[in-house]
Structure formats: C-alpha cells, structure tokens
Short mmCIF file of the C-alpha atoms (twelve columns), coordinates in Angstrom:
data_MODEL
# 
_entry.id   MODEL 
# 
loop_
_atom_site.group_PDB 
_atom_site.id 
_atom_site.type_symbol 
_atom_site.label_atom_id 
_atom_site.label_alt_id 
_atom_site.label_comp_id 
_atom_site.label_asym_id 
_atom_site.label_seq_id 
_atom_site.Cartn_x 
_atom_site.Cartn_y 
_atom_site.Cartn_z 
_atom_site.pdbx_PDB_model_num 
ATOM 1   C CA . UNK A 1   0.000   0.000   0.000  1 
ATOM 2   C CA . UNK A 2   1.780   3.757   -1.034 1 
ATOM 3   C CA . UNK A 3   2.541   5.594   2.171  1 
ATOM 4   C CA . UNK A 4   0.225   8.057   1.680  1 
ATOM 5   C CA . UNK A 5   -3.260  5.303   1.574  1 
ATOM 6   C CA . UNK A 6   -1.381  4.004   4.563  1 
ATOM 7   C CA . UNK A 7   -1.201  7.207   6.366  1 
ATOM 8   C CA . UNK A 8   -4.341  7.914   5.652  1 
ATOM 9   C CA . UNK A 9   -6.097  4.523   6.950  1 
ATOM 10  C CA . UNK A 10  -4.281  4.782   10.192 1 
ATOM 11  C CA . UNK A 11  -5.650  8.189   10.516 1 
ATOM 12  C CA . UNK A 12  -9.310  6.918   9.784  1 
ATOM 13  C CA . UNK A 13  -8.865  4.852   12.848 1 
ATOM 14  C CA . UNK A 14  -6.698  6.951   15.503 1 
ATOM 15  C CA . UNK A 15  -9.994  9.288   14.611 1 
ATOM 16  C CA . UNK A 16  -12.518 6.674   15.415 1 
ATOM 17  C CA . UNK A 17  -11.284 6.420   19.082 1 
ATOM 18  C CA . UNK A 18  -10.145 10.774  19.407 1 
ATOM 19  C CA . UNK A 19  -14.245 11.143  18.679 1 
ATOM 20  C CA . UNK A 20  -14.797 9.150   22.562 1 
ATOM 21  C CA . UNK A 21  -12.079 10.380  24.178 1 
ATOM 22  C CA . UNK A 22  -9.891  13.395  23.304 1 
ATOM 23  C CA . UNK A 23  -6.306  13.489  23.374 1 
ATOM 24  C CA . UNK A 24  -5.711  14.125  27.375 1 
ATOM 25  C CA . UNK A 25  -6.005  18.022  28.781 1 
ATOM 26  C CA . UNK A 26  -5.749  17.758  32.310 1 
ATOM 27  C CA . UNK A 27  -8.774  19.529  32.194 1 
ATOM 28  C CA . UNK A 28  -11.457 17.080  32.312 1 
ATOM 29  C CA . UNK A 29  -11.474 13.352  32.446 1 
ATOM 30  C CA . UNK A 30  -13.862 11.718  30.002 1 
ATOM 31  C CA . UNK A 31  -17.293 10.040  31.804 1 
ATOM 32  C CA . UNK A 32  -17.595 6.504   32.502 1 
ATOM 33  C CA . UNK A 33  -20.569 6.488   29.322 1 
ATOM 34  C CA . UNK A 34  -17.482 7.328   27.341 1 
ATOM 35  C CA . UNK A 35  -14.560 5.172   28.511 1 
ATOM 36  C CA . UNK A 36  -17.365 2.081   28.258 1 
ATOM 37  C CA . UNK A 37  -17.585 3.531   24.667 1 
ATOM 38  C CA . UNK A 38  -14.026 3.187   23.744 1 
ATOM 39  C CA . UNK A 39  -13.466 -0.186  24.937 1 
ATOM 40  C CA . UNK A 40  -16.149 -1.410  22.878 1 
ATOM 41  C CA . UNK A 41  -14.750 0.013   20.200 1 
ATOM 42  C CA . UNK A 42  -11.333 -1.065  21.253 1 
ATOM 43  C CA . UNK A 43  -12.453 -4.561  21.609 1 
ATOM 44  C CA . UNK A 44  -14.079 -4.536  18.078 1 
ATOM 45  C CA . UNK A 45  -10.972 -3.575  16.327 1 
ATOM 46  C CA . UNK A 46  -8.863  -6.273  18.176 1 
ATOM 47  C CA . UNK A 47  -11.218 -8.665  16.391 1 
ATOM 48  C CA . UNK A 48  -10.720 -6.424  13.553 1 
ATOM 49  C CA . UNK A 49  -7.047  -6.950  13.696 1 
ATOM 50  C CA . UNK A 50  -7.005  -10.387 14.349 1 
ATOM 51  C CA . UNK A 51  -9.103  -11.121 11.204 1 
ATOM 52  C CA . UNK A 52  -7.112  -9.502  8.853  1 
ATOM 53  C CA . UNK A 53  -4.125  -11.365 10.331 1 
ATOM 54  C CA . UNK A 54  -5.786  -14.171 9.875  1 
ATOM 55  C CA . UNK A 55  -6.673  -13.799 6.153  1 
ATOM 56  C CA . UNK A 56  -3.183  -12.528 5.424  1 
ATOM 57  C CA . UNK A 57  -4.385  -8.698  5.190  1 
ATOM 58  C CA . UNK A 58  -0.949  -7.793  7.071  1 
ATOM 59  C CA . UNK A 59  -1.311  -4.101  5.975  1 
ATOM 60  C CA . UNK A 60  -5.196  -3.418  6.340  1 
ATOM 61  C CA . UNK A 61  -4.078  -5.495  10.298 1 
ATOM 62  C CA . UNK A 62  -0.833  -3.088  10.741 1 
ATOM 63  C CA . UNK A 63  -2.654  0.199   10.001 1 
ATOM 64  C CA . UNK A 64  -5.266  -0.697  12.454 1 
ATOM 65  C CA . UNK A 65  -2.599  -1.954  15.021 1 
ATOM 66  C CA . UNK A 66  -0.631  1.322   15.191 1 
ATOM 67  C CA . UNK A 67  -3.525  3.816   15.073 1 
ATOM 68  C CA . UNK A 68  -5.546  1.543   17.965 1 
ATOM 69  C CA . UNK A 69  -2.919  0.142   20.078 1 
ATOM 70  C CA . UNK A 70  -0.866  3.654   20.609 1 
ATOM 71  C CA . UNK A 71  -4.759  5.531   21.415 1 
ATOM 72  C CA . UNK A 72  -4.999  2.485   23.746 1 
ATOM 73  C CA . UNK A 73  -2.018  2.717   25.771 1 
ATOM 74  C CA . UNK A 74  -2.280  6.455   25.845 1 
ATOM 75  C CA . UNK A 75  -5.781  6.156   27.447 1 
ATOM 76  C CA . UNK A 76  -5.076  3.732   30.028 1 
ATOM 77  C CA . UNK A 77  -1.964  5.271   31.110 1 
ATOM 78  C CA . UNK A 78  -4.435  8.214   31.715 1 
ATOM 79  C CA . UNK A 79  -7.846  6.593   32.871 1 
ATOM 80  C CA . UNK A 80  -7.260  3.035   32.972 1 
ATOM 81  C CA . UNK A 81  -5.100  1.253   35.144 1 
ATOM 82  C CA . UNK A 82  -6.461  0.250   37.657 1 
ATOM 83  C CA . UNK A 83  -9.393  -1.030  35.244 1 
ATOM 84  C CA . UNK A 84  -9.528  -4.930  35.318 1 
ATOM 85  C CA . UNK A 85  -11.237 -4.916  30.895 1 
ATOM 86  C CA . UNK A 86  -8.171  -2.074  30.394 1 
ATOM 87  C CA . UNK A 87  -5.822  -5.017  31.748 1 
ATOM 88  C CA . UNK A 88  -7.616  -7.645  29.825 1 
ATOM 89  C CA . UNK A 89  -7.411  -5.808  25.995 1 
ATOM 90  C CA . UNK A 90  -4.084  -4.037  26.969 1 
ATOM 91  C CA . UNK A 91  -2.808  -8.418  27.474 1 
ATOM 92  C CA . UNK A 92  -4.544  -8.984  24.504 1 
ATOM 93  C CA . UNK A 93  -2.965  -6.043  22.293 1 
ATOM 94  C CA . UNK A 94  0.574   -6.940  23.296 1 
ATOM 95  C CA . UNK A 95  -0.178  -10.838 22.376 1 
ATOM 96  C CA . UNK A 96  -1.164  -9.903  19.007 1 
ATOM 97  C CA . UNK A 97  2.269   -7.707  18.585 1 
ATOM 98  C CA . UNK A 98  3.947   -10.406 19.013 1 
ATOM 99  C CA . UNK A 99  1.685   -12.619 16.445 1 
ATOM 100 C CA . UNK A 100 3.196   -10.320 13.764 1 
ATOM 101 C CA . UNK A 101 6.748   -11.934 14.549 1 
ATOM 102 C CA . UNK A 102 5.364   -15.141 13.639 1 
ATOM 103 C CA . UNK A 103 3.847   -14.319 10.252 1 
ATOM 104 C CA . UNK A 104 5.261   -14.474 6.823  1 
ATOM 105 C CA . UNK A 105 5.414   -10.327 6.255  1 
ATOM 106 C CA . UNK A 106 7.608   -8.829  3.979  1 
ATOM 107 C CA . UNK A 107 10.606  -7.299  5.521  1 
ATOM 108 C CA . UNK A 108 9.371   -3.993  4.651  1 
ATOM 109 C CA . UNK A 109 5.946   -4.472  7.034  1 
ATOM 110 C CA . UNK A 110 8.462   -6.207  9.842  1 
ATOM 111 C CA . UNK A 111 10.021  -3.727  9.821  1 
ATOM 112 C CA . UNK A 112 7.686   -0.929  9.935  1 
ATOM 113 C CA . UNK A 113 5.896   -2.517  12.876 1 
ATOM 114 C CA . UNK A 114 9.031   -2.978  14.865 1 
ATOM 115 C CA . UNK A 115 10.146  0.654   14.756 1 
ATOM 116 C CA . UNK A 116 6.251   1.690   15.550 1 
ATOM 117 C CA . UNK A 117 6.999   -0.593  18.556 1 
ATOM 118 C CA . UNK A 118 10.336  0.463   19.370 1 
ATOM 119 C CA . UNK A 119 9.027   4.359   19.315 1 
ATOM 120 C CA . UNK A 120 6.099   3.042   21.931 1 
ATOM 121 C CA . UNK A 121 8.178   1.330   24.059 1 
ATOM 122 C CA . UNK A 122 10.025  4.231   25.202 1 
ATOM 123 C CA . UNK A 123 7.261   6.691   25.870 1 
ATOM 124 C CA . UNK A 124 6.440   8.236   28.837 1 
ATOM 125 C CA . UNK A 125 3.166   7.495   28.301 1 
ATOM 126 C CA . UNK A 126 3.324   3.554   28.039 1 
ATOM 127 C CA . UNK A 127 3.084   1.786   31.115 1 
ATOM 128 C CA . UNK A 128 5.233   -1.459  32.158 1 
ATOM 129 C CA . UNK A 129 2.888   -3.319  34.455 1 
ATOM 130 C CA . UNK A 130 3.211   -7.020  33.004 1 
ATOM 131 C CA . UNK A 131 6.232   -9.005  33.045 1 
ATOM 132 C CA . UNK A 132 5.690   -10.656 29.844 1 
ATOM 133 C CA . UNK A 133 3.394   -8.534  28.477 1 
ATOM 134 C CA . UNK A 134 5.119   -5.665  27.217 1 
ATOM 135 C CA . UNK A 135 6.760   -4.191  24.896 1 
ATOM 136 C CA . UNK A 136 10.711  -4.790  26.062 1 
ATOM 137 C CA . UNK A 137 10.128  -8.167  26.546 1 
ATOM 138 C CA . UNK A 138 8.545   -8.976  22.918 1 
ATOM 139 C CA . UNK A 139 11.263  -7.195  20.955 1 
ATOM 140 C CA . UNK A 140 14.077  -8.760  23.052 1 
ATOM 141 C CA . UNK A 141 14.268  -11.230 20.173 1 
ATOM 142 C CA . UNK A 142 13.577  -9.137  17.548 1 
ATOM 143 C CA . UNK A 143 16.200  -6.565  17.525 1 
ATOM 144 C CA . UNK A 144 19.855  -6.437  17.258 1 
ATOM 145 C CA . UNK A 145 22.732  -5.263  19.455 1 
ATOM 146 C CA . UNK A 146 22.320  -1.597  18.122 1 
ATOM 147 C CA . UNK A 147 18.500  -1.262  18.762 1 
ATOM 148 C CA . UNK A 148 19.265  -2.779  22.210 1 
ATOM 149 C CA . UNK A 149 21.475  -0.771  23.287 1 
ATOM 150 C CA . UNK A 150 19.900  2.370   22.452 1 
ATOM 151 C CA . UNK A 151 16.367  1.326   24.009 1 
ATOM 152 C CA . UNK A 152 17.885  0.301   26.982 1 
ATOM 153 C CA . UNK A 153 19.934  3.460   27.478 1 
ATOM 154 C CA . UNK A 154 16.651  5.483   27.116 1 
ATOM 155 C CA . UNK A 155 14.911  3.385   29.573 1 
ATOM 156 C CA . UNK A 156 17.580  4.164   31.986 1 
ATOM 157 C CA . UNK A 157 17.619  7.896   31.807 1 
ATOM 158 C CA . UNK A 158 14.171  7.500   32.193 1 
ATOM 159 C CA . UNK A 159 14.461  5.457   35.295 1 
ATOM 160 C CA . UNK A 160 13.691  8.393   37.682 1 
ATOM 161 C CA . UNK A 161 10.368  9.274   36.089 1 
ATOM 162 C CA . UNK A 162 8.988   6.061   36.079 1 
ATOM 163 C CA . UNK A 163 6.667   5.535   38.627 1 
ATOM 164 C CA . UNK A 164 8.317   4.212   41.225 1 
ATOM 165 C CA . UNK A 165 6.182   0.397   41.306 1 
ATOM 166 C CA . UNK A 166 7.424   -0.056  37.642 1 
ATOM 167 C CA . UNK A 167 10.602  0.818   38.827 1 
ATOM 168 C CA . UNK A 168 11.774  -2.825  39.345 1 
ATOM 169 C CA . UNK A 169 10.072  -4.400  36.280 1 
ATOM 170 C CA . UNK A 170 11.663  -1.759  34.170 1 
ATOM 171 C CA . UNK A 171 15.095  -2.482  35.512 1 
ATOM 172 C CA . UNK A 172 14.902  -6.564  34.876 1 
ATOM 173 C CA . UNK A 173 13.458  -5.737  31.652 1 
ATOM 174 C CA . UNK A 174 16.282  -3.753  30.949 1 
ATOM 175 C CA . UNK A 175 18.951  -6.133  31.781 1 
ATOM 176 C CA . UNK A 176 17.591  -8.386  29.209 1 
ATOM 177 C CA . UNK A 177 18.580  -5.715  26.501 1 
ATOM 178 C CA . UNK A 178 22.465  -5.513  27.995 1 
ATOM 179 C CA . UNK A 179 25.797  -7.541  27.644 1 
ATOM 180 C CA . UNK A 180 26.901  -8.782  30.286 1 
ATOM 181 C CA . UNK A 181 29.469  -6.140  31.135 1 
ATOM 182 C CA . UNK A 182 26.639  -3.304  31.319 1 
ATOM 183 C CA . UNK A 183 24.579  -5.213  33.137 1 
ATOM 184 C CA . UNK A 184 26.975  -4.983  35.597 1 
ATOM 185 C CA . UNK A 185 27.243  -1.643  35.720 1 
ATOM 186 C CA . UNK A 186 23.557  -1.442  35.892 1 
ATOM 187 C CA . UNK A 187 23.799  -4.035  39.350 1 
ATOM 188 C CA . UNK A 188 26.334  -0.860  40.379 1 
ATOM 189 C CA . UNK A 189 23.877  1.667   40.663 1 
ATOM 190 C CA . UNK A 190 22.239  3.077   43.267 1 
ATOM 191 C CA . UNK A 191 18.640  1.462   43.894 1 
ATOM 192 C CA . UNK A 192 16.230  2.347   46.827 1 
ATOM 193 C CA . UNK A 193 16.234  -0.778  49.421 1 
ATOM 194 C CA . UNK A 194 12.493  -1.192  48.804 1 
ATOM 195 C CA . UNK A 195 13.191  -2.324  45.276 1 
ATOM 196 C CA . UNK A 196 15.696  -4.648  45.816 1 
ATOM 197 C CA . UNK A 197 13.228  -7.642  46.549 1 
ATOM 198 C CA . UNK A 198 11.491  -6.878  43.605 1 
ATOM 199 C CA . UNK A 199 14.109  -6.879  41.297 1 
ATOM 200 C CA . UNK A 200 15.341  -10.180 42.146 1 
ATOM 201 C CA . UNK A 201 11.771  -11.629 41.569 1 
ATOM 202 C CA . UNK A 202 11.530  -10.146 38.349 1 
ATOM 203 C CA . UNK A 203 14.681  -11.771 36.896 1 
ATOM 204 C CA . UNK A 204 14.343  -14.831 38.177 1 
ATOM 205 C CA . UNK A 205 11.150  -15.115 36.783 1 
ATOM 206 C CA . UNK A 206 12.833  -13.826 33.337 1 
ATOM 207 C CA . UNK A 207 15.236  -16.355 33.986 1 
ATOM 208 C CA . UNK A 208 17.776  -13.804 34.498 1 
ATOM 209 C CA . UNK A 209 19.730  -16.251 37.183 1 
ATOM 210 C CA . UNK A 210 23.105  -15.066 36.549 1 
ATOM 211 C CA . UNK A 211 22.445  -11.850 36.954 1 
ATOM 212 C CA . UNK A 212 20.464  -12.235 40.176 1 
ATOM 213 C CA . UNK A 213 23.281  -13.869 41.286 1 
ATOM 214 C CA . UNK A 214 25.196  -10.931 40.660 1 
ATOM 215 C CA . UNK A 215 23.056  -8.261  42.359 1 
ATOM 216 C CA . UNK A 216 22.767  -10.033 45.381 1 
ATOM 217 C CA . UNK A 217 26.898  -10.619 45.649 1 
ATOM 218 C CA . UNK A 218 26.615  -6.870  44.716 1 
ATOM 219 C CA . UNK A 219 24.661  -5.854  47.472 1 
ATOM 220 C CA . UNK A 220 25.955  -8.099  49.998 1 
ATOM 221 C CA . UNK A 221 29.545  -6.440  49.174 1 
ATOM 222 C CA . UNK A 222 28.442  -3.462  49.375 1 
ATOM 223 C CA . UNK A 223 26.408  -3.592  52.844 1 
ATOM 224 C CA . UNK A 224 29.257  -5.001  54.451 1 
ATOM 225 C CA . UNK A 225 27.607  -8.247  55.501 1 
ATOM 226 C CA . UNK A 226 30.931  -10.617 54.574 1 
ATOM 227 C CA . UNK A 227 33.405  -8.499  57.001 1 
ATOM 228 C CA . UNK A 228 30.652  -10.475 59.581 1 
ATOM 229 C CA . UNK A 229 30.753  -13.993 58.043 1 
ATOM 230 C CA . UNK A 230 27.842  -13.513 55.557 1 
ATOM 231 C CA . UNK A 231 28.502  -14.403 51.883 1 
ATOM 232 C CA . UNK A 232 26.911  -15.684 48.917 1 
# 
C-alpha cells in the first residue's frame, strides 16, 4: 500500500477512538458512558485486527494496530489502570504484537511494525505493568545489538520518572537488553532498598539467574555483611 493510503487509513482509525475520548487536557477526564464507549470500540478492532491477520491482510491489520494500540495505551496510562477490561485488551494487544513476529510479512511491514513498537516502548506514556506482556520483553528477540542498546539506554535515563512500582520491572526488563558487562554496571547503581526484593523476583522469573546472582553478591559487598561472616 503507497505511504500516503497508509497514512491515511491509520488516521481513519486513531480518529474513530479521538471522537470518545480526546487526546488528554488535564482539564477534564472523560465520563464513565465514554470510557465504556471506547473499549467497545477497542475490543471490536482487536477482532478487527485479528481477522485480517488471519486472512493474510498484514497491511489493512498493521494500520489498524498502530492507530488503535498507541490511542490504547495512551488512554489507560491516563484513565485506565487500575481497570480490570483495560488489563484484559491491553494483554490482549501486546499478544497480538507479538503474532506479527510469527507471520510471513515482507521485511518492509516487519520492519515498519518494529520501529512503531520500538518508538512506543520508550514513551512516557506507556506503562510497564506485566512481566511478559510488554513491549521490552517482545522485541528482546527481535532486535539487534544496536537497537538494544539504544532502548535500553533510554529506559535508563528515564528510570527516575517512572513511577516508582514499575521501577523494578523496568530495571529486569532492561537487563535483558544488555551484555553482560553493562549489566553490571547497571547491578552498580544506586537502587532504593524497597526495590531490591522486587528486582530479584523479576529476573528470576525472566530467567535472568546469573544476573540475580550478581546483584545479590553486589549488594551483599556493598552492605558489608561478609566483614561479619555472611557471603553468597
């Protein structure tokens, strides 16, 4: 499809969902009438997507993707969060971004939805709030050392902005992205104690062993605890 038909699709459906719920103000939050309103929609246009994916229609399934999934994460980083359905589509969105990487696409769509993705994952708007679900975790595989790198870098100058409960998550997730020489630097830094726990959970659980390994040593060093017979 020429860029411009392209364009212009994905703007048919980012103004689908701005017509229930504007881009946010700060000065008004939409009613409940209208957040019911997008999900519907929302949920309609996952079934959308999924259809076209499933009848090969990998362009007519991106354009929708981009325009709907970006409005999505923008309005439950806003309204949503704590919404149980918000939890359920936002699981569902992320599980059919990673169906993409397991279709036959030309290189040229591939690659188009991995830079949309790569361009999500590091806004301040999108949440990390699943440990498998997300966006870090789905393009671990999908990107090279370059694209790591420079993902993982932003994360970590965004570390202090994050919310502090994604704190943790962000920081395992981020390790995945690293050789193993920066991800010792990263086990270096500075971390509140309340995180610490955390942190170990979520790389054990992304069977980041090694690496655990290595934070608790870290930390253990650093506390002082072998001068009085404690030790990994």
């Amino acid at each position: 499809m020429p860029e411009k038909l392209t364009f212009l699709t994905t703007k048919k459906y980012k103004s689908i969902l701005d017509s229930v719920i504007k881009p946010h103000s700060g000065k008004s939050n939409p009613s409940v009438a209208e957040i019911r309103a997008f999900l519907t929609i929302n949920k309609e246009l996952t079934g959308q997507t999924e259809d076209c994916i499933a009848l090969e229609q990998y362009e007519e399934a991106t354009d929708i993707f981009e325009a709907v999934f970006y409005k999505f994460e923008y309005v439950r980083s806003h309204y949503g969060l704590d919404n149980e359905t918000f939890t359920e589509q936002s699981v569902h969105w992320h599980k059919i971004a990673r169906s993409f990487f397991q279709e036959k696409m030309s290189r040229a769509l591939t690659n188009r939805i991995t830079d949309f993705l790569k361009d999500l994952a590091i806004k301040s708007f999108y949440r990390y709030t699943d440990i498998f679900n997300n966006l870090i975790h789905i393009l671990e595989k999908e990107l090279d050392k370059k694209n790591k790198i420079e993902i993982a870098s932003v994360m970590l100058s965004q570390m202090k902005t994050r919310p502090e409960s994604e704190r943790p998550l962000l920081m395992a997730l981020t390790c995945l992205l690293q050789s193993s020489k920066r991800k010792n630097e990263i086990l270096e830094m500075e971390y509140p104690v309340q995180l610490f726990l955390p942190f170990m959970q979520h790389l054990i659980k992304l069977n980041q062993l090694k690496t655990a390994e290595n934070f608790l040593e870290t930390k253990i060093k650093k506390s002082g605890f072998e001068k009085n017979g404690f030790s990994c």
